[in-house]
Structure formats: C-alpha cells, structure tokens
C-alpha positions in Angstrom: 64.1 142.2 99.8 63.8 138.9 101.2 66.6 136.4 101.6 66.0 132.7 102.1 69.1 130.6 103.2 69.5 126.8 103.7 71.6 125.7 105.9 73.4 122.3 106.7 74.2 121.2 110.3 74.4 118.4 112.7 71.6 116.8 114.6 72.5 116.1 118.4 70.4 115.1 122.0 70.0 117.1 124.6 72.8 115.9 126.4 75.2 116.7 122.9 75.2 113.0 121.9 75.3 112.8 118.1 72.1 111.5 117.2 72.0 107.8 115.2 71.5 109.3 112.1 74.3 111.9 112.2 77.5 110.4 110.2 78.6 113.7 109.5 80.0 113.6 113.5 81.4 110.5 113.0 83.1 111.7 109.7 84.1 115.3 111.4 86.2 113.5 113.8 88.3 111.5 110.8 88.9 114.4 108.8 90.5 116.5 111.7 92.7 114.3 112.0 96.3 115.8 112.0 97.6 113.2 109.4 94.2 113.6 107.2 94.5 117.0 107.1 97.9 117.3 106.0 97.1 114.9 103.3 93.8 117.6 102.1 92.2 115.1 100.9 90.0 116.0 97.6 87.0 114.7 96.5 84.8 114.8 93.4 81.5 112.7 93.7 79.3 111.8 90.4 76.1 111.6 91.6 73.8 109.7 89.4 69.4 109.6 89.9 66.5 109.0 88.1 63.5 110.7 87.2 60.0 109.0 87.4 57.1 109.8 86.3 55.1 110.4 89.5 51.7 108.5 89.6 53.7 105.0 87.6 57.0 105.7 89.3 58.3 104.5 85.8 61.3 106.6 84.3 60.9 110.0 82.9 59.9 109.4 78.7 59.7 105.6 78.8 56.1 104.5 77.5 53.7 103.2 80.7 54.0 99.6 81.2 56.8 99.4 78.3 60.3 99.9 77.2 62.1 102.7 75.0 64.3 101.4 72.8 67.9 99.5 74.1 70.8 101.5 75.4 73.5 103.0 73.3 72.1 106.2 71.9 71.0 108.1 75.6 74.5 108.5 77.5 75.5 112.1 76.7 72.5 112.6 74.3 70.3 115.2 73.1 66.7 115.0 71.5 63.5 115.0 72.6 63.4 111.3 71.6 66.7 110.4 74.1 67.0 112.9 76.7 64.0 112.9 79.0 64.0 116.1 82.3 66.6 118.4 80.9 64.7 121.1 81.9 64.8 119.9 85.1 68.8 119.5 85.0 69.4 122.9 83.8 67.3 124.3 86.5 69.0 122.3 89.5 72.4 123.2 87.8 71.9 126.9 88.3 70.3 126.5 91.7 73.4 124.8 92.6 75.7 127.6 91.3 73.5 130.2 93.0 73.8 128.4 96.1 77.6 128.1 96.1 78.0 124.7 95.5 81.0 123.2 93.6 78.9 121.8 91.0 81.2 121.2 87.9 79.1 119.7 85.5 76.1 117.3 84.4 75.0 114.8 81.7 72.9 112.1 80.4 73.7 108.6 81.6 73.7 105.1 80.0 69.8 104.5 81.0 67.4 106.8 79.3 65.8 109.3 82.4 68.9 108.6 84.2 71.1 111.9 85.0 73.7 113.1 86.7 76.1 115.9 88.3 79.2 116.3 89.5 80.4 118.2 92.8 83.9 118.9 93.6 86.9 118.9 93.7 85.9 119.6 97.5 88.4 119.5 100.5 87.2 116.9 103.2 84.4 117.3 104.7 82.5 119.6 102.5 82.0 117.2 99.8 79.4 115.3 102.3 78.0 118.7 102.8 77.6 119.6 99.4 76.1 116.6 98.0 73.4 116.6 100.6 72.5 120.3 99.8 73.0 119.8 96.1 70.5 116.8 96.6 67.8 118.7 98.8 67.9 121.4 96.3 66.8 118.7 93.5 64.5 117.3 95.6 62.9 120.5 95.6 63.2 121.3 91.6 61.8 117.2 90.6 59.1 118.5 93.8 57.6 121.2 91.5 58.2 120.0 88.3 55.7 117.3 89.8 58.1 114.9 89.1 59.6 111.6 91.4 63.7 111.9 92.3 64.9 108.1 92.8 68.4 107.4 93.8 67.9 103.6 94.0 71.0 101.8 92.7 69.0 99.5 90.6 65.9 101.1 89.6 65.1 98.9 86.5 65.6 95.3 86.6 67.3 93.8 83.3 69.3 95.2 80.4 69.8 98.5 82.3 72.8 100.6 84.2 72.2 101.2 87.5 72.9 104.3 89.5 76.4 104.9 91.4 77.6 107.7 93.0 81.3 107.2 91.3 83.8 108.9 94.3 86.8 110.7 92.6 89.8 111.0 95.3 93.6 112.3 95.6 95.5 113.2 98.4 98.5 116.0 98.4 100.8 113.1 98.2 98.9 111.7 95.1 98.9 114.8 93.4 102.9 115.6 93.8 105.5 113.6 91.7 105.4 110.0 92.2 101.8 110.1 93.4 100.9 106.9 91.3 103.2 104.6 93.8 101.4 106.1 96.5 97.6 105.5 94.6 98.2 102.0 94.2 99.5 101.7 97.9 96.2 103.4 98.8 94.2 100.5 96.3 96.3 98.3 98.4 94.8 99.2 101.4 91.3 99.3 99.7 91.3 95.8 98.7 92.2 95.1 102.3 89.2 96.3 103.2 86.6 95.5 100.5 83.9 94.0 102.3 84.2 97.1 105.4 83.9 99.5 101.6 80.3 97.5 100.3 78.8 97.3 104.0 79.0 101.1 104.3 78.5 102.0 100.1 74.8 102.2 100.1 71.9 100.2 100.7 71.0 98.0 97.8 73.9 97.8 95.9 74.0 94.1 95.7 71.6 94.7 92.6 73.8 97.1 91.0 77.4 95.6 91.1 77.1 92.9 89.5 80.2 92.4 87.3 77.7 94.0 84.1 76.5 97.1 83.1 79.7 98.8 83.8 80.6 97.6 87.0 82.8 95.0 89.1 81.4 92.1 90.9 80.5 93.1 94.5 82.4 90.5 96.4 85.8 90.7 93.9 87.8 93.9 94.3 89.9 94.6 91.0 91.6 97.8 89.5 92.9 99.2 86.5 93.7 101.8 84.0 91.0 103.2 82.4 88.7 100.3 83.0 84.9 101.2 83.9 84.3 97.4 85.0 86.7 97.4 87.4 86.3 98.3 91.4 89.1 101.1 91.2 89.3 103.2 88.0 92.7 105.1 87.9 92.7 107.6 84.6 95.3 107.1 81.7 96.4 110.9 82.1 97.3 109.5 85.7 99.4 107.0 84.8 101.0 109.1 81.4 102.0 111.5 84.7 102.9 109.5 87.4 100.4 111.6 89.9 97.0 112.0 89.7 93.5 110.4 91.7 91.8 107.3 91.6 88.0 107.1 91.1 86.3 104.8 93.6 83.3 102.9 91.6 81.7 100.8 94.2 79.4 103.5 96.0 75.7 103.1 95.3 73.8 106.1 94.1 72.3 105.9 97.6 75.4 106.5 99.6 75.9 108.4 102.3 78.8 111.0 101.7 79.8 111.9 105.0 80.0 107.9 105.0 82.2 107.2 102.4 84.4 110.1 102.2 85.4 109.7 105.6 85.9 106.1 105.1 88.4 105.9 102.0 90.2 109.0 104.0 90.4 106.6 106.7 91.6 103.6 104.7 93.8 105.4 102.8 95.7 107.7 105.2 95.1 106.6 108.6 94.3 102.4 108.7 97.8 100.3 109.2 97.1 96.8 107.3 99.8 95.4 109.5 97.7 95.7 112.3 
C-alpha cells in the first residue's frame, strides 16, 4: 500500500536564519509566549476564493465577456443556474477531512463562483498551518479539475463582493464570564493599531474595503454588534452572554495566516497602548 503525506515546515539558510519568506518563525516566537499561551488563543479563519475559468480567467459560470445576473440569489445557493464548482467544493472538503484538518464547513458566497471554507477553532499557531495546507490541497483539486483558484481580494471590479479571509478569535479570558469587557478592551487595542492591522492584512485590499459590499472603509476602524460593515464584528449571542469572540473583518482573502494570527495575538494580549 502506498502512503503519500504532506507535510508543512519552515524554510531556513544554511546558517539557521529564517528565510524572508518564512512568517511562520516570526509568528512561532509570539505564540510561545508565556502570556499568549496562557490566554490559548483560538482562531477560526473564513477563507473565501474564486474559481475561474482557466483560458478567460473569468469566474466559474459567468458568460465570456459578460455578466450573470446581479447579486442576491448566489450566497448560500443551490442550482445549476447560481452555484458554479460545487463539485469542486465537495471534493476539497473531504480532502480536507481526510487530511486532518479542522475544516468545519463551506458555502456559496455573495458573488456567483465565489466560495468558501471555514478552518478552526484551532489553538495558535496551527491555524496558519492549517490554512496553508487546506489551500495547497485546493490548489491541487481547481489543478485537475482544470480549473484557475484566485484568492485576489477584489477579483471583479463593480457591483461585486470581494474576497476576505474573515479571522474569528477569543482568548480563555474572552470565553470565561465577563469576557465581553475584556473583547472590547482587545477592539481597544485594535483600533490603536489599525493602520499596523491593513499594512500586514493582505496585498490588495485597498480594492476590497471600501466601506460597500459588506465591508468597513480601510482607513476608519469601527465595531459593532452584528454589523457586517463594520471593521470588528462581535456576534449577538456574545453580547446576550457576556463572553464570547470577536470576528476580525479586515483581512484580505490573500492574507497571510501565520501573519495575522500572530499579530491580533500580539495586539491583543501582549502590546501595552500606554507605551
């Protein structure tokens, strides 16, 4: 029998220098830290993509050189006239459970050919990890299924969502009783540091957040209950119960994970704003 096994791992020089392109070093160090870990720190990343056709790089079902009909009926949908690569879908969702990755679900998304899943909850670290094997392994599926896997934030100009990678987060402290005073000191500390947030959230993203389409201007932070335009999300059942997570909206669909886990763990739990 043979046994094929992927594997996720750093990337150093000779002389055991992280290479440039290693942020999972960077983002190793932050969540060893004594204070982060006693926080364990979840995470649960919606990753949103697109499917393109591969010689037009036009989304997956929308007629060459024109337009399927305007949003409203494709988020969540089914039919062969709304929901465009399900095949594809099902097929990276059970390559993901086989693989042991925390997937916990999929769906259709606002722009027809526009998917995504949903990793976690995942402790620290291995959130970065498992979004960069649950992406390779996608790669591969769109690879054979000869279609194109974009993760541009903004892949359509116009009347279209773009793609985020919406970053779902709650520290032990969070989570136990009287965890919402502690969330909206963390959102505190997240405004604070708004512009250090968009420099690191993904390349692009300018394009995305534009205050439309379900998001929150790029250079205003906001928050709120149960608001999908706003920069912080926090869910009604978190306020009802006084403990919960916050959902983090700004990250582009192109984001690094190791990037911006690492960072709202450091924001949150380690950065002192009276410093």
């Amino acid at each position: 029998m043979l046994l094929f096994v992927s594997v996720i791992c750093d990337a150093y020089t000779p002389s055991g220098e992280a290479i440039p392109t290693n942020n999972r070093a960077a983002a190793a160090r932050i969540f060893s830290e004594e204070r982060v870990v006693d926080e364990e720190p979840w995470f649960g990343i919606e990753q949103e993509y697109t499917l393109l056709q591969k010689n037009v790089k036009w989304p997956l079902g929308w007629p060459v050189n024109g337009y399927p009909g305007p949003q409203g009926p494709y988020y969540c949908g089914v039919g062969a006239d709304k929901a465009w690569g399900r095949d594809i879908v099902n097929a990276h969702y059970k390559a993901c459970l086989y693989s042991g990755i925390k997937i916990s679900g999929v769906n259709g998304e606002v722009m027809p050919g526009q998917w995504e899943f949903q990793v976690g909850p995942v402790v620290g670290i291995a959130a970065g990890d498992q979004i960069w094997a649950a992406r390779y392994i996608l790669e591969r599926i769109t690879e054979m299924a000869d279609v194109v896997l974009s993760f541009d934030p903004k892949p359509i100009l116009g009347d279209w969502n773009g793609a985020g990678a919406h970053t779902n987060y709650s520290t032990k402290s969070m989570r136990a009783d009287g965890g919402y005073e502690v969330i909206k000191k963390a959102i505190d500390k997240m405004r604070a540091r708004h512009k250090v947030h968009i420099a690191a959230y993904g390349k692009g993203n300018e394009r995305r957040l534009t205050g439309k389409h379900e998001t929150a201007d790029i250079n205003t932070f906001s928050w709120g209950v149960a608001n999908r335009g706003a920069s912080i999300r926090v869910g009604r059942d978190t306020e009802r119960e006084g403990k919960g997570y916050l959902e983090d909206r700004r990250p582009a669909s192109n984001m690094d994970p190791y990037v911006v886990t690492s960072l709202i763990a450091e924001t949150t739990i380690l950065f002192d704003p009276t410093k």
